[in-house]
C-alpha positions in Angstrom: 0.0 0.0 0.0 1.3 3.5 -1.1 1.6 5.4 1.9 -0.3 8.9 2.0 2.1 11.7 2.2 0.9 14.2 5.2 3.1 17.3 6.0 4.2 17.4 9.4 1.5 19.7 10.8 -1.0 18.6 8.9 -0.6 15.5 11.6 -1.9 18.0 13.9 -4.7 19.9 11.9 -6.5 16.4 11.2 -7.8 16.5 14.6 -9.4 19.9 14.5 -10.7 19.5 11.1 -14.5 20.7 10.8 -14.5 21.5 7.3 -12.9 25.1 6.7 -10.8 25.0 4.3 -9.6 27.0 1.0 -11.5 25.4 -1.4 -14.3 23.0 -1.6 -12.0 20.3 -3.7 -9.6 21.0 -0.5 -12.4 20.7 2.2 -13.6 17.3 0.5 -9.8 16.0 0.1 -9.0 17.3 3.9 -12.2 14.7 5.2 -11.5 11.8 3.2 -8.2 12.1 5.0 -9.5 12.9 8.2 -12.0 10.1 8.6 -9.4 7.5 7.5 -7.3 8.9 10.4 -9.9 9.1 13.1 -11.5 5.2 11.5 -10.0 3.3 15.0 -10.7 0.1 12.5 -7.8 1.7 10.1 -4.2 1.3 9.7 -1.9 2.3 7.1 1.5 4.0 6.3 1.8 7.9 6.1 4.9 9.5 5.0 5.7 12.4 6.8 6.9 15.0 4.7 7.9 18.5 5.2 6.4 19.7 1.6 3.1 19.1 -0.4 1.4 16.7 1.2 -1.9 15.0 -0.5 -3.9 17.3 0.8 -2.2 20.6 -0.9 -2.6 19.6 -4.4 -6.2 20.1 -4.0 -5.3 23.7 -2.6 -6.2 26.9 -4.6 -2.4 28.2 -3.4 -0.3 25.2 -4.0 2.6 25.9 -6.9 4.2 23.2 -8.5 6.7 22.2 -5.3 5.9 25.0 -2.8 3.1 26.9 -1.2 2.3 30.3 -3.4 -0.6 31.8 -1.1 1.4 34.6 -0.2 5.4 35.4 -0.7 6.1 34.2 3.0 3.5 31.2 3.0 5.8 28.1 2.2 8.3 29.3 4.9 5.6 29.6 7.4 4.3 26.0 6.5 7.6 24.5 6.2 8.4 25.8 9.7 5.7 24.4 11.2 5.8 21.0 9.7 9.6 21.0 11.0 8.0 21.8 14.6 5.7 18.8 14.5 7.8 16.5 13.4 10.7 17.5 15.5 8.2 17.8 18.6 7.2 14.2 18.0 10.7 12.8 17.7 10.3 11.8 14.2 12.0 12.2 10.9 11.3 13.9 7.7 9.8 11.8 4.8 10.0 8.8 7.7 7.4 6.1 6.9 5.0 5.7 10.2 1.6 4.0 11.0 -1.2 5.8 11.4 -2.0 4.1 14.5 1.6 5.1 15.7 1.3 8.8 14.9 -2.0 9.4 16.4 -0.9 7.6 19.7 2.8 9.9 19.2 0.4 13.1 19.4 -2.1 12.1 22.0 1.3 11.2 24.0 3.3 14.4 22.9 1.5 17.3 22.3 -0.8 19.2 24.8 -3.2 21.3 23.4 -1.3 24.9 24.7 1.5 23.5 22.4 -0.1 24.9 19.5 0.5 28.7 20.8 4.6 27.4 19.5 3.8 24.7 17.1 1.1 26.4 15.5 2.4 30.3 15.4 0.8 32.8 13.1 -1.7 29.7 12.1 -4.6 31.3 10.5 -7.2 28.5 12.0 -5.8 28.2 15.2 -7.9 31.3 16.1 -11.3 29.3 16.2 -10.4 27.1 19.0 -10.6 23.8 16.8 -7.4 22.3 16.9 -6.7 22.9 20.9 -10.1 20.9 20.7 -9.3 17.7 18.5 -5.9 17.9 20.4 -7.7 17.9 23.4 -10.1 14.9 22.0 -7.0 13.0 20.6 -5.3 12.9 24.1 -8.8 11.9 25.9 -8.2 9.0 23.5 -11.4 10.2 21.2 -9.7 10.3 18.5 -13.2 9.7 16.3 -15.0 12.7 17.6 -17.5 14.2 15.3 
């Protein structure tokens, strides 16, 4: 099985996901992911990556290799995937089960984490993330 390719805080954003997005092609692409992850009866490989992920190529802003919403965008992104992953203790374009990485987070990140993690997030405003995190580490990872 190929594995799906997730940037580094997008391990993060699956949690909070309520369906805000950029796009609707990104909105549907961001819950097929997002119930796969929070399917307890699931398991497969993601590749963490610190780059487009599955997710971005149904983005309105994604260029051919980087993020083009705005001249400062793909740093911003980049740097928080490099958070995550480095907050987790695992390694860029590492092969991990999803099972693994959602018990890594629950473990790992608190939900006041995102303040650092997170910085200068646009979403992390509405109070959705902190939430999921929150859920995640209650061990309700299928909420919603």
């Amino acid at each position: 099985m190929k594995p799906l390719r997730l940037r580094g805080h997008h391990l993060l954003c699956v949690h909070g996901f309520r369906g805000m997005g950029y796009s609707p092609s990104f909105v549907e692409k961001m819950w097929e992911i997002v119930k796969d992850i929070r399917n307890e009866e699931k398991d497969f490989p993601i590749q963490v990556v610190v780059a487009l992920d599955d997710a971005c190529f149904t983005c309105p802003h994604h260029g051919e290799s980087t993020c083009q919403a705005d001249p400062n965008s793909n740093e911003h992104v980049t740097s928080m995937d490099r958070r995550v992953i480095e907050h987790l203790g695992i390694e860029e374009n590492g092969v991990y089960l999803k099972s693994e990485l959602v018990q890594l987070t629950a473990r790992k990140v608190r939900p006041d984490d995102l303040e650092h993690l997170c910085a200068n997030c646009s979403w992390l405003p509405y109070g959705v993330c902190k939430e999921g995190i929150a859920n995640v580490r209650s061990g309700n990872v299928a909420q919603q």
